[in-house]
Backbone as JSON, one array per atom type, in Angstrom:
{
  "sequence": "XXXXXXXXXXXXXXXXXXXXXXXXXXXXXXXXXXXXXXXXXXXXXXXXXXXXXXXXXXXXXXXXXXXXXXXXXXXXXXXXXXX",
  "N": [[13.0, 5.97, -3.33], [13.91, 4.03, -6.5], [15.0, 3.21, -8.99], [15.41, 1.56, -12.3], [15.72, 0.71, -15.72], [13.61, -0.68, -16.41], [11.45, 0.01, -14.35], [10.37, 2.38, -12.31], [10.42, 2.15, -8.33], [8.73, 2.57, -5.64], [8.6, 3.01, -2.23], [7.37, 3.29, 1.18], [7.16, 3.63, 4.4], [6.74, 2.59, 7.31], [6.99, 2.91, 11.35], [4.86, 2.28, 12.46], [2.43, -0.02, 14.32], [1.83, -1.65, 11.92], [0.01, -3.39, 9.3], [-3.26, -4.94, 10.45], [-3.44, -8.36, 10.76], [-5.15, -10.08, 9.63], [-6.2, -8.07, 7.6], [-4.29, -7.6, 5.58], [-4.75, -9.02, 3.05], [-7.2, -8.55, 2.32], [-6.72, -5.66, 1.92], [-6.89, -4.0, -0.69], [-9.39, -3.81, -1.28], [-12.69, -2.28, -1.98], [-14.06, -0.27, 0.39], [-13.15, -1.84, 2.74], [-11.77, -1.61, 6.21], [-9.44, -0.98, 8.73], [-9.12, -2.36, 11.97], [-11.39, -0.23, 13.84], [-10.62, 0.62, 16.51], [-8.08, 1.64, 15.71], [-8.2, 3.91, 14.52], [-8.79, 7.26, 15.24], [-10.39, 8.82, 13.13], [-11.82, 7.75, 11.08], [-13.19, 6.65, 8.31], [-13.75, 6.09, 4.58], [-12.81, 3.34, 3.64], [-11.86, 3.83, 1.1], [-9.28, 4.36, 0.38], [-6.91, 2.76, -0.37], [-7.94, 0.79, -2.32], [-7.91, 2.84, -4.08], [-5.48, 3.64, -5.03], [-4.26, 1.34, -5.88], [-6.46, 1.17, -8.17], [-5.47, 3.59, -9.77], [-2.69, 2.9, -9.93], [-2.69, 0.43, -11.25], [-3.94, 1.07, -13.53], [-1.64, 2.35, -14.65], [-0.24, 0.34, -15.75], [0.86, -0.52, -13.82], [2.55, -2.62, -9.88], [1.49, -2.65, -6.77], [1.88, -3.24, -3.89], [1.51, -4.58, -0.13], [2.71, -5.14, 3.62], [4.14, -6.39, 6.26], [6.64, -5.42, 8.27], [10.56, -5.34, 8.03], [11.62, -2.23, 6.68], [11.11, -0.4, 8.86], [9.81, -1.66, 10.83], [6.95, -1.8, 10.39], [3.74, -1.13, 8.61], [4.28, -1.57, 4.86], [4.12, -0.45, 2.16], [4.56, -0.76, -1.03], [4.89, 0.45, -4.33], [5.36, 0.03, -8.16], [5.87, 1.02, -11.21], [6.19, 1.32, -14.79], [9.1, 2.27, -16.12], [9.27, 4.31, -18.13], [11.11, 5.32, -19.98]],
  "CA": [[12.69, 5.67, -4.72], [15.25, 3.48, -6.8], [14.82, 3.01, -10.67], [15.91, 0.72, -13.31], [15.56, 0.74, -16.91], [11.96, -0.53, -16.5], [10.45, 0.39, -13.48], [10.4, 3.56, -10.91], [9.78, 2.34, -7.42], [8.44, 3.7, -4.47], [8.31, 2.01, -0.85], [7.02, 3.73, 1.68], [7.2, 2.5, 5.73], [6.67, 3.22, 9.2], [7.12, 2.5, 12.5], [3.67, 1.74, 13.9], [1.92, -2.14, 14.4], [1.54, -2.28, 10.98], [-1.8, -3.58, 9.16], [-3.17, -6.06, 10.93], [-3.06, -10.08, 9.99], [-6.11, -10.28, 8.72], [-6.44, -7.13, 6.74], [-3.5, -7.59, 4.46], [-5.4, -10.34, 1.81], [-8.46, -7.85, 2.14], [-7.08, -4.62, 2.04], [-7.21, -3.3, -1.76], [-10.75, -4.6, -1.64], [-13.26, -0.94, -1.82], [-14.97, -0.15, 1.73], [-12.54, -2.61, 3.66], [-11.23, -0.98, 6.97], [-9.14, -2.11, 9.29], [-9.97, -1.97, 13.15], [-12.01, 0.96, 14.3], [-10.16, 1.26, 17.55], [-6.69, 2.24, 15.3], [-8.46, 5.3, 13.85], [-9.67, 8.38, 15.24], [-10.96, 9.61, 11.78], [-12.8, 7.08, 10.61], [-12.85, 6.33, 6.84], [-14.43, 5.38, 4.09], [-12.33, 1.99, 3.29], [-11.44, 3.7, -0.29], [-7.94, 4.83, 0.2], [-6.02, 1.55, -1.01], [-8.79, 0.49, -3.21], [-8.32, 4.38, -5.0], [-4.12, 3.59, -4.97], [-4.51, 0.08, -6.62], [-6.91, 1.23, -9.33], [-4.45, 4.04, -10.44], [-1.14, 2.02, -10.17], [-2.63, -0.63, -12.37], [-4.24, 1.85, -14.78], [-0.52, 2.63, -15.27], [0.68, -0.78, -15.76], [2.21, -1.24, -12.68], [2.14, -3.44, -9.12], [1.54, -2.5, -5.65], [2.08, -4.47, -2.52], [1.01, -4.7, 1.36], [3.53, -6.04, 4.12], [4.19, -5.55, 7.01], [8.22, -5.47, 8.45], [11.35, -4.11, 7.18], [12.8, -1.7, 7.12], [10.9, 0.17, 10.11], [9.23, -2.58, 11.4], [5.47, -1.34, 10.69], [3.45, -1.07, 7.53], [5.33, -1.28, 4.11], [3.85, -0.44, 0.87], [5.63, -0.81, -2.27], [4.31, 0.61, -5.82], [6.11, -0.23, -8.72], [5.92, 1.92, -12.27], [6.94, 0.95, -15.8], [10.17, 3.85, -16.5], [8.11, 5.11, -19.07], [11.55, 6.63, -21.24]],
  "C": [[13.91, 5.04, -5.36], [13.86, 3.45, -8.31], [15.91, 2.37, -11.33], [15.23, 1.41, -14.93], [14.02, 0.58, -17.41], [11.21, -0.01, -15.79], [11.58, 1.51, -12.66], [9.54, 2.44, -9.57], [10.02, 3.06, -6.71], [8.05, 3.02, -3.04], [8.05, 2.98, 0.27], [6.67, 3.14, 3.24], [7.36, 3.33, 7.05], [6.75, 2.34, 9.88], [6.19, 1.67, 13.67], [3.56, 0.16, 14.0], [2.17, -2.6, 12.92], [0.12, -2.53, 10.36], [-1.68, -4.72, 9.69], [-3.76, -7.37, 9.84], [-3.86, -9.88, 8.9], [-6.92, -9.3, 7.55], [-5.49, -7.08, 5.01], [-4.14, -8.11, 3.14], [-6.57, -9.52, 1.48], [-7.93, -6.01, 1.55], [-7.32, -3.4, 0.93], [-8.54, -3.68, -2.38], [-11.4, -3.17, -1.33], [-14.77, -1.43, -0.03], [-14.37, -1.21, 2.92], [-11.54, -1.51, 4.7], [-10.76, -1.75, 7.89], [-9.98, -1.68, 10.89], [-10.13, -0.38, 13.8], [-11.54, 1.67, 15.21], [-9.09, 1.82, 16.92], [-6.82, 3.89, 14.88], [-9.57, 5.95, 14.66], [-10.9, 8.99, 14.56], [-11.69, 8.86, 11.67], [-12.36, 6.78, 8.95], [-13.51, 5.72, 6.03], [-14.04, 3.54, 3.61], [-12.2, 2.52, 1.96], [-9.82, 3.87, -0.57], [-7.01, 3.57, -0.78], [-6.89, 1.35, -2.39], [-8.22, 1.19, -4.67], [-6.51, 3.69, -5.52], [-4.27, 2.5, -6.06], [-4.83, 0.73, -8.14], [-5.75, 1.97, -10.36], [-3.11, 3.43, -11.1], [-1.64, 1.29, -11.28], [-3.08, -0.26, -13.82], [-3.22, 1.69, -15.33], [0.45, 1.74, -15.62], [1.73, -1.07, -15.12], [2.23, -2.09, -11.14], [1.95, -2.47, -7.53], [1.15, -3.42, -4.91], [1.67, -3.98, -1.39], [2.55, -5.93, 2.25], [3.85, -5.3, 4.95], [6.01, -6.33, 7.41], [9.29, -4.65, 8.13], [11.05, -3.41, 6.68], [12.83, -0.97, 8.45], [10.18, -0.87, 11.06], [7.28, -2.71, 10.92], [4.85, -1.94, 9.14], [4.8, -0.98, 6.51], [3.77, -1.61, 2.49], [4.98, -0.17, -0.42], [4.65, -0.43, -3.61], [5.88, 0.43, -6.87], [5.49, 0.41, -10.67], [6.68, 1.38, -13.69], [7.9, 2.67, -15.61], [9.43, 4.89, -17.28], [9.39, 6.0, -20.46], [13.07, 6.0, -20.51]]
}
């Protein structure tokens, strides 16, 4: 987490493949999953969707990317300070 004067972020990252190519541009879209073989569980495709709506409720950004710092997935949310 790092903070400024305006914003709290929050980045969050692993090690695995990552999301794949063609999921990134899709994936805060509701009921979008990525490939079936990656997951055991299964899923409804709301998780990101649910993340998105909140963050932006709160007037703030979230991102998709895959790379640094672990190589894998990388999400980033980003927060007005609020004080």
């Amino acid at each position: 987490m790092t903070r400024d004067r305006e914003y709290v972020q929050l980045t969050w990252a692993d090690d695995g493949p990552g999301f794949p190519p063609g999921l990134l541009e899709s994936a805060f879209e509701r009921f979008v999953r990525g490939d079936a073989a990656r997951s055991a569980t299964g899923g409804a495709g709301l998780g990101l969707s649910i993340v998105r709506a909140i963050v932006t409720g709160h007037d703030g950004t979230v991102e998709l990317r895959n790379g640094p710092p672990l190589g894998g997935a990388v999400v980033t949310i980003r927060l007005p300070a609020g004080g």
